[in-house]
C-alpha positions as CSV (number, residue, x, y, z in Angstrom):
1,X,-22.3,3.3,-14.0
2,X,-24.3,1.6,-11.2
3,X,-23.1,-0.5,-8.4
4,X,-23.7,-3.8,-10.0
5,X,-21.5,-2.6,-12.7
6,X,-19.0,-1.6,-10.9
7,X,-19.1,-4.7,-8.6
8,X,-19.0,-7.3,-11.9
9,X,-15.7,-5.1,-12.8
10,X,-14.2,-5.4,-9.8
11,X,-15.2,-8.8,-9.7
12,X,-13.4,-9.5,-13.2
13,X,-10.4,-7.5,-12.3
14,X,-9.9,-8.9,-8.6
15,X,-10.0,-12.4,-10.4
16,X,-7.3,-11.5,-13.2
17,X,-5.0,-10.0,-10.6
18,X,-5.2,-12.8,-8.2
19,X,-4.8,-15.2,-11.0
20,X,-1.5,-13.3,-12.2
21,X,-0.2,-13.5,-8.6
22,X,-1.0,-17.3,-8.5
23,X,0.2,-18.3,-11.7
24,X,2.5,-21.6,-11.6
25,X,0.4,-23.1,-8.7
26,X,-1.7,-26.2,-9.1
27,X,-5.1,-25.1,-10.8
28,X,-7.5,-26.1,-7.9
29,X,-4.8,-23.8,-5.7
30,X,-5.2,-20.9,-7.8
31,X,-9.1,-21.0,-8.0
32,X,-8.8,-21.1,-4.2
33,X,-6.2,-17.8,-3.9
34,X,-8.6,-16.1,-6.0
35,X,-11.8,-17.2,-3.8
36,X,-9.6,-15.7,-0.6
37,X,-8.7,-13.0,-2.0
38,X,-12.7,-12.1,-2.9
39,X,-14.3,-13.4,0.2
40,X,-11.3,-11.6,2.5
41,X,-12.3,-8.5,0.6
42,X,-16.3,-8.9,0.3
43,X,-16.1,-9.7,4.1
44,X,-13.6,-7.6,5.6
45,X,-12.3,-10.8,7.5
46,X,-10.5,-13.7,7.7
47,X,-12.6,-16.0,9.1
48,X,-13.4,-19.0,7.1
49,X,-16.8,-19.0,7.3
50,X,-17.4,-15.5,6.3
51,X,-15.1,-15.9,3.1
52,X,-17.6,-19.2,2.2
53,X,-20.5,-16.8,3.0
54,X,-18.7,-14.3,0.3
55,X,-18.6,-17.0,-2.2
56,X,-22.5,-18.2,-2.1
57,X,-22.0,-21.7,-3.9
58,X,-25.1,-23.7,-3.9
59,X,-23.7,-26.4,-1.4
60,X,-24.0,-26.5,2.1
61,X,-21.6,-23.5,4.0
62,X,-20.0,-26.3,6.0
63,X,-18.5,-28.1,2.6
64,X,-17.1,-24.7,1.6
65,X,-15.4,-24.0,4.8
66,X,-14.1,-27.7,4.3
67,X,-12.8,-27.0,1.2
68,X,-11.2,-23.9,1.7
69,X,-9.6,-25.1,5.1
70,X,-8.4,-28.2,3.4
71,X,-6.6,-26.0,0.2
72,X,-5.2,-23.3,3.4
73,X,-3.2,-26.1,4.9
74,X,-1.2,-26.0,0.7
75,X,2.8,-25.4,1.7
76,X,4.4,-23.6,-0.6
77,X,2.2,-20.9,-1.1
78,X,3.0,-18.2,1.4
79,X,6.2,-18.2,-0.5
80,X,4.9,-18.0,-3.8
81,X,2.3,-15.3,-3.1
82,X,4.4,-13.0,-0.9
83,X,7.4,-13.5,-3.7
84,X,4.3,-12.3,-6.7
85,X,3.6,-9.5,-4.4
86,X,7.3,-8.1,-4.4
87,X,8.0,-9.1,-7.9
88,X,4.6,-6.8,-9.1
89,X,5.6,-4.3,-6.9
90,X,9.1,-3.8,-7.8
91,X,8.8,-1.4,-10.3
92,X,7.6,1.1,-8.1
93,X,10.7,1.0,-6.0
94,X,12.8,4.1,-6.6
95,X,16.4,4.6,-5.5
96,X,15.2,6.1,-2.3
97,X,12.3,4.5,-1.8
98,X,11.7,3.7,2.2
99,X,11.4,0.7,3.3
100,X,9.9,0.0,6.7
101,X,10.1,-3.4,8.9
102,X,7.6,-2.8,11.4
103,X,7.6,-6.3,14.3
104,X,3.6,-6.1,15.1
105,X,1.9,-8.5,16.6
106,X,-1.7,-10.4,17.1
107,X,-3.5,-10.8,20.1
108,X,-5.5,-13.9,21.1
109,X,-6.1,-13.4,24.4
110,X,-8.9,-16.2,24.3
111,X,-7.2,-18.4,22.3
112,X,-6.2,-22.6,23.9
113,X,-5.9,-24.9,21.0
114,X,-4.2,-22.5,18.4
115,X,-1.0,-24.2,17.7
116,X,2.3,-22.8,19.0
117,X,0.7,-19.6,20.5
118,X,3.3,-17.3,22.2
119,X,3.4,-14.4,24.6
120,X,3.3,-11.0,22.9
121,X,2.8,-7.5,24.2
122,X,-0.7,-6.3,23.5
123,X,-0.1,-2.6,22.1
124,X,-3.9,-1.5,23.2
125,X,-3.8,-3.1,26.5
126,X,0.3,-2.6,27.5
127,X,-0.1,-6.3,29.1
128,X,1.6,-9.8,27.9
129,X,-1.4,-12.2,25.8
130,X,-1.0,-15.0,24.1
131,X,-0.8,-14.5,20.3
132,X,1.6,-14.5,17.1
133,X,4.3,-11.9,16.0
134,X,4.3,-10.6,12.6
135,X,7.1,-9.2,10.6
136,X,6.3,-6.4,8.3
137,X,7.9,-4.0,5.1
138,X,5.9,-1.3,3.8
139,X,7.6,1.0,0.9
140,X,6.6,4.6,1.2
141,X,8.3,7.9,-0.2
142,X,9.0,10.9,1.7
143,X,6.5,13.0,1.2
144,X,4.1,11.2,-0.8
145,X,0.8,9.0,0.7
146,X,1.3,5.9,-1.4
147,X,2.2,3.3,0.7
148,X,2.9,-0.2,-0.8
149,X,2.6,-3.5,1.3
150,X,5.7,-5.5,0.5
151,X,5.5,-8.3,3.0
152,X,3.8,-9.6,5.8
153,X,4.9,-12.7,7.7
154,X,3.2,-14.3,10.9
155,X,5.7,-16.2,13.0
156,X,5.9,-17.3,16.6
157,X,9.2,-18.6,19.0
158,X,7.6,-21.8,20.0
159,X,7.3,-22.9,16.5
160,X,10.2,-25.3,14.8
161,X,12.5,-23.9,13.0
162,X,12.3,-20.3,14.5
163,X,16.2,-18.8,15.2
164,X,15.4,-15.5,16.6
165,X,13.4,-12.3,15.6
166,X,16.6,-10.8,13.8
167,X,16.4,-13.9,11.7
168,X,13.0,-13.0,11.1
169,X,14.2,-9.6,9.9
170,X,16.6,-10.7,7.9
171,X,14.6,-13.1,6.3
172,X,12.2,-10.0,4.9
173,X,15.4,-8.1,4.0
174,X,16.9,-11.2,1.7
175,X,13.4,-12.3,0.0
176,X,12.8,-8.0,-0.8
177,X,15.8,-7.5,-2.1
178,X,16.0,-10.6,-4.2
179,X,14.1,-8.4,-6.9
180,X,14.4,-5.0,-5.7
181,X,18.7,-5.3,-5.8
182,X,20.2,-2.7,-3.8
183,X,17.5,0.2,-4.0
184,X,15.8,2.0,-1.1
185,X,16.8,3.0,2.3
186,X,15.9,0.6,5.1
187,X,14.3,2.0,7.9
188,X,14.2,0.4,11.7
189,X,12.7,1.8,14.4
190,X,14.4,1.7,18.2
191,X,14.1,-2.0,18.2
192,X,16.4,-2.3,15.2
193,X,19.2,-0.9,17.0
194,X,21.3,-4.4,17.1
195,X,25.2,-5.2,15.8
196,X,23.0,-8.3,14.6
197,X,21.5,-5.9,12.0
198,X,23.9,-3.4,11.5
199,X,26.4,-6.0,10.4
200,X,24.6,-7.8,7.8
201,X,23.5,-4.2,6.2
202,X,27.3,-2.9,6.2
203,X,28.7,-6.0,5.0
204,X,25.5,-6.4,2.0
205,X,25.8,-2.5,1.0
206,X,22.6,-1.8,1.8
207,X,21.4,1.5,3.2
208,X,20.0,2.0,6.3
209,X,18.1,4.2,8.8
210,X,17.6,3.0,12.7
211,X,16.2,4.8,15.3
212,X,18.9,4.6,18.4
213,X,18.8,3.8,21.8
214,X,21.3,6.3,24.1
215,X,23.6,3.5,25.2
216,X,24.2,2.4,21.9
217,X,28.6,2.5,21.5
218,X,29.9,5.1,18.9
219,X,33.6,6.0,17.8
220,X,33.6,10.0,17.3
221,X,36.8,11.7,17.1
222,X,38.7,8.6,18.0
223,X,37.0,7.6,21.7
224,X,34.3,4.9,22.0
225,X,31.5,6.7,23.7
226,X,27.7,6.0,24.1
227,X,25.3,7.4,21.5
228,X,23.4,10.0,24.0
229,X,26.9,11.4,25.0
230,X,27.8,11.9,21.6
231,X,25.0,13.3,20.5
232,X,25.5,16.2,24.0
233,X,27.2,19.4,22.5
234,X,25.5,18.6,19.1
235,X,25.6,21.9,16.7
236,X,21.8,22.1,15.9
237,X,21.7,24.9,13.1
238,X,18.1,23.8,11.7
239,X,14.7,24.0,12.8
240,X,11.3,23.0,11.4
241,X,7.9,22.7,12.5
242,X,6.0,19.5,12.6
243,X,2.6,18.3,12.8
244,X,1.7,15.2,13.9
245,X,-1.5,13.8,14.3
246,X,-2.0,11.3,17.6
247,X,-5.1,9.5,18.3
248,X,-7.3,11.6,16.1
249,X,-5.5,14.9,17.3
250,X,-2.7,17.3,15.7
251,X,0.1,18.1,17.3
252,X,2.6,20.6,16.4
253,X,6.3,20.0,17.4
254,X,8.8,22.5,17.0
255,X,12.2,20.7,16.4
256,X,15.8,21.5,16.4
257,X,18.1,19.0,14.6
258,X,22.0,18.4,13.4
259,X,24.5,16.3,12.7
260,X,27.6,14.4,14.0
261,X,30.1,11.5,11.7
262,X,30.4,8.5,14.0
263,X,32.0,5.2,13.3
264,X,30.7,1.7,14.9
265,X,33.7,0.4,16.8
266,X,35.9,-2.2,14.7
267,X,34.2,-0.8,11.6
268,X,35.8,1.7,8.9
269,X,32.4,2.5,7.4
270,X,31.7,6.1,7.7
271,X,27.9,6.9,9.2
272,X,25.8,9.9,10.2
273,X,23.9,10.2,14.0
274,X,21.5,12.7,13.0
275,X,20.7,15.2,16.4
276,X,16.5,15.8,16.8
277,X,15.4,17.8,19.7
278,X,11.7,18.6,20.4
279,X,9.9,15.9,20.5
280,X,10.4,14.8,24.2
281,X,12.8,15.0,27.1
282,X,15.4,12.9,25.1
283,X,16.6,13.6,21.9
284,X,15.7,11.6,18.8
285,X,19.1,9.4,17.3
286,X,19.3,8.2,14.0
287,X,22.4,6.4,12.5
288,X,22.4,6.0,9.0
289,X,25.2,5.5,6.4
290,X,22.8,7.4,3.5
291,X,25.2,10.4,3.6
292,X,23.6,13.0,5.3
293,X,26.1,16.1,5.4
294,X,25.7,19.7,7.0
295,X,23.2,20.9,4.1
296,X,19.6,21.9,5.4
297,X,18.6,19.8,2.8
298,X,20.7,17.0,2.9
299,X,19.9,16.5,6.6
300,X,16.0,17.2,6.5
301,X,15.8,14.4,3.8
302,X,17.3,12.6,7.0
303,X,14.5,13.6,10.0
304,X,11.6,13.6,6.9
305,X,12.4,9.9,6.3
306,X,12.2,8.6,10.0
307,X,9.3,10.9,10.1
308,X,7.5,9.0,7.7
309,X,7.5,5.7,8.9
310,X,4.9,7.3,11.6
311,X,2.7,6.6,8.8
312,X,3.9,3.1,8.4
313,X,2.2,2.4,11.5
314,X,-1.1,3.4,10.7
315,X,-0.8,1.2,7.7
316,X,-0.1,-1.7,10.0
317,X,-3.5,-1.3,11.1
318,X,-5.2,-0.5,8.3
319,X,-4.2,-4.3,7.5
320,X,-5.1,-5.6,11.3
321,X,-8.2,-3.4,11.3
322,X,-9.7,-3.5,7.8
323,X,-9.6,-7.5,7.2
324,X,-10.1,-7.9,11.2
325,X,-6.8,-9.9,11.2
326,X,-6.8,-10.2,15.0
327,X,-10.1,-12.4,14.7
328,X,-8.1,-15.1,12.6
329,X,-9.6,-18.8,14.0
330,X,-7.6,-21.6,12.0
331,X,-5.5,-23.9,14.1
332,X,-3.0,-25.4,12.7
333,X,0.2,-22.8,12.0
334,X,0.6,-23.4,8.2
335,X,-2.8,-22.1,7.8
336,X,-2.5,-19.3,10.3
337,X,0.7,-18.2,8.1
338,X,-1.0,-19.0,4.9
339,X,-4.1,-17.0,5.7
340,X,-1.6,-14.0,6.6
341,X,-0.2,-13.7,3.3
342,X,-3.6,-14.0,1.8
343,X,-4.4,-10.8,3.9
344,X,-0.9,-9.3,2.2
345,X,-2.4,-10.1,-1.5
346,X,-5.6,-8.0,-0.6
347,X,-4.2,-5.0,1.3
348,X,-1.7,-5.0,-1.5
349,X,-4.7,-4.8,-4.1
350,X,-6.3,-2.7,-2.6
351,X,-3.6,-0.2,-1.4
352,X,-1.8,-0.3,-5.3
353,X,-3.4,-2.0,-7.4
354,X,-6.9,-0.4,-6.9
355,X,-5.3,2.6,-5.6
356,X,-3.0,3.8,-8.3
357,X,-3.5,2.7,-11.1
358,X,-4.9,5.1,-14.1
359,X,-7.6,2.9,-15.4
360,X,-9.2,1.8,-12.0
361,X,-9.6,5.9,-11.5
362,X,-13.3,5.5,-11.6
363,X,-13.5,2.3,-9.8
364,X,-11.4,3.8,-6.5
365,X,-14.1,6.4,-6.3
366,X,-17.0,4.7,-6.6
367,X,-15.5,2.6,-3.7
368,X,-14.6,5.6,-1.7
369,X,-17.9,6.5,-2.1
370,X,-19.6,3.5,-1.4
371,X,-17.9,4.0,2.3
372,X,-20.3,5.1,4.7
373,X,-18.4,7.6,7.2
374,X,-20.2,10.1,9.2
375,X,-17.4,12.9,8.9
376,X,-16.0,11.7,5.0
377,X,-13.3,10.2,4.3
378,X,-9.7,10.8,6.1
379,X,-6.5,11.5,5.3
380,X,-5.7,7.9,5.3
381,X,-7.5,7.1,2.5
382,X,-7.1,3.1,2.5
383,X,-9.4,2.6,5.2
384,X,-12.1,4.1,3.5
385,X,-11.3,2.3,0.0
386,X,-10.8,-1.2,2.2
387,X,-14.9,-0.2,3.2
388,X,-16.1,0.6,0.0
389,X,-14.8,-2.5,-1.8
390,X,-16.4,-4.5,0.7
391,X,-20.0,-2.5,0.5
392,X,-19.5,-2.8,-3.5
393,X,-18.8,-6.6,-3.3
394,X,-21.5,-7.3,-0.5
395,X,-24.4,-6.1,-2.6
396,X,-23.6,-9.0,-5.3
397,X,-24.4,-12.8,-4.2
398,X,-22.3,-14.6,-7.5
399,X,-18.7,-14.5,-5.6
400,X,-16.0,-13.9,-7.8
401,X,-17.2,-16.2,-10.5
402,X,-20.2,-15.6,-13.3
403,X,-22.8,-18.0,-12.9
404,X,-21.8,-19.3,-16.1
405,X,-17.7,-19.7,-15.2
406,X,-16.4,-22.7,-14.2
407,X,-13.0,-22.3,-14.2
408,X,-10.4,-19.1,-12.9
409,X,-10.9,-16.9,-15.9
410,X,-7.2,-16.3,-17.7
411,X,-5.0,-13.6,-16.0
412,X,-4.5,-11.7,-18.8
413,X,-8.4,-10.2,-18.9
414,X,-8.6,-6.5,-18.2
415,X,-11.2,-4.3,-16.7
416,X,-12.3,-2.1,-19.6
């Protein structure tokens, strides 16, 4: 099979699947979702002009970017896509499934007329910038490299409406678990650790997992005492060695870890602070209410799953990097919010839907082949599928329509 033949299959297939996910929109709004999605994916960005230079309509490039800025500014449909997404993707949610929020954010340092900028922390540079927040869930088993991009929302303070960032969080949690029900663990890192978010999970049965700060109040044994004094005289009966691989390099951790049953003060719930030395000065505290008793097992299943969402960053920028999020130049917020979710649908193809599935076997590795990395292809596997769809789709100049289709072709076609 030669790259045009795979590129007309993916083309077909990219087409059906965005169609699926846009199904119940307004037909000129679902032609436009599936144009996106290609020219996001052909491109590797989300600028408009490179999406209309994905397309290559025989009209001028400026009447395409009108058109496709026009159908951005559409309400309603970061709802309905980012709903499609999780409703697709909720069979593959197991009972202990982890679910990672992740609060990112996107620099635009350079940026005056974008509307309702705000001040973020720029990761790379450890300086305020102007940008945009975004609120993020990834599902992920222990153990296992499948990651699966549930939601991905860009929100700033300045704009109306906007409560507060545990809002925001609660926001993803509701709209998730409106068709996932009560499976999977939630998992928060340091930043999580609020009564604002503890509350809501307690009180909604769902199950959680947040990184702690030390000062964080804990009732053990009947006195109120701050998580790091708690967590002092800790029985640690377990070690394991870890590798972890930071900035291109692995290191190896040898850690310690155990367990203590806490309470939150004025709450009867029974939860677990899990004990991890070895990875710095201060030990690592997780609470959870996923019982977590004095088995090895039991407890590793515990430090594995907070482990994990290590990976969930890398996936965060597998999304920034791959579809050059960062460079995103519409104005007005609708469409900045709009043309984030867009950038959901196509991680989420191409992370599950290209990734996983039996049948598109043969089309993932032509893709992996197609990209072109000096040293091959790393563990992270996304990155390199993300640059082979993109080489496959450059090399064809029809967009994601024959010459001889008009109209979105029906959702139910199949690749072979």
């Amino acid at each position: 099979m030669n790259i045009a033949q795979v590129s007309s299959k993916l083309r077909v297939q990219m087409v059906a699947f965005s169609g699926k996910l846009s199904e119940g929109l307004p037909k000129v709004m679902r032609r436009f979702v599936a144009e996106a999605v290609y020219g996001i994916a052909a491109r590797g960005s989300v600028r408009l002009s490179e999406i209309a230079r994905a397309l290559g309509e025989e009209i001028s490039l400026k009447k395409t970017i009108d058109r496709l800025c026009v159908r951005l500014a559409y309400r309603g449909l970061r709802s309905h896509l980012t709903e499609a997404v999780i409703r697709d993707a909720s069979v593959r949610i197991r009972e202990d499934t982890l679910l990672v929020i992740d609060i990112s954010e996107i620099v635009k340092k350079y940026a005056k007329r974008m509307e309702y900028l705000c001040r973020v922390r720029d990761g790379s540079e450890g300086e305020l910038a102007d940008g945009y927040w975004t609120c993020d869930v990834v599902g992920v088993e222990v153990g296992e490299a499948q990651i699966i991009p549930l939601y991905h929302e860009l929100y700033s303070p300045r704009a109306p409406g906007f409560s507060s960032e545990n809002e925001e969080i609660l926001k993803a949690v509701d709209v998730v678990s409106r068709h996932i029900g009560g499976r999977g663990i939630w998992v928060l890192d340091r930043g999580g650790d609020r009564r604002s978010l503890f509350y809501p999970f307690l009180e909604e049965g769902r199950r959680f997992l947040v990184r702690l700060v030390g000062d964080r109040n804990l009732l053990y044994r009947g006195r109120v005492m701050g998580a790091r004094q708690v967590a002092v005289g800790c029985s640690l009966p377990y070690t394991q060695v870890v590798v972890r691989e930071d900035g291109g390099k692995e290191r190896v951790y040898r850690i310690d870890y155990g367990v203590r049953r806490v309470r939150l003060p004025g709450r009867r719930e029974e939860l677990f602070l899990v004990v991890v030395r070895g990875f710095g000065v201060e030990p690592l505290l997780l609470l959870t209410n996923v019982y977590a008793g004095a088995r090895r097992d039991e407890l590793w299943r515990m430090v594995e799953a907070y482990l994990t969402r290590w990976r969930v960053e890398e996936t965060i920028r597998f999304i920034k990097q791959s579809y050059d999020l960062e460079d995103i130049r519409v104005l007005t917020y609708e469409r900045l919010r709009n043309l984030a979710t867009l950038v959901l649908v196509v991680a989420y193809f191409t992370a599950v839907h290209v990734g996983l599935r039996a049948r598109l076997e043969i089309l993932a590795r032509y893709a992996l082949m197609a990209a072109k990395r000096i040293f091959g292809i790393p563990d992270f596997h996304y990155y390199a599928l993300a640059d082979g769809i993109r080489e496959i789709l450059r090399r064809s100049d029809k967009g994601p329509w024959s010459r001889n289709t008009k109209d979105p072709p029906l959702p139910q076609l199949s690749l072979f």
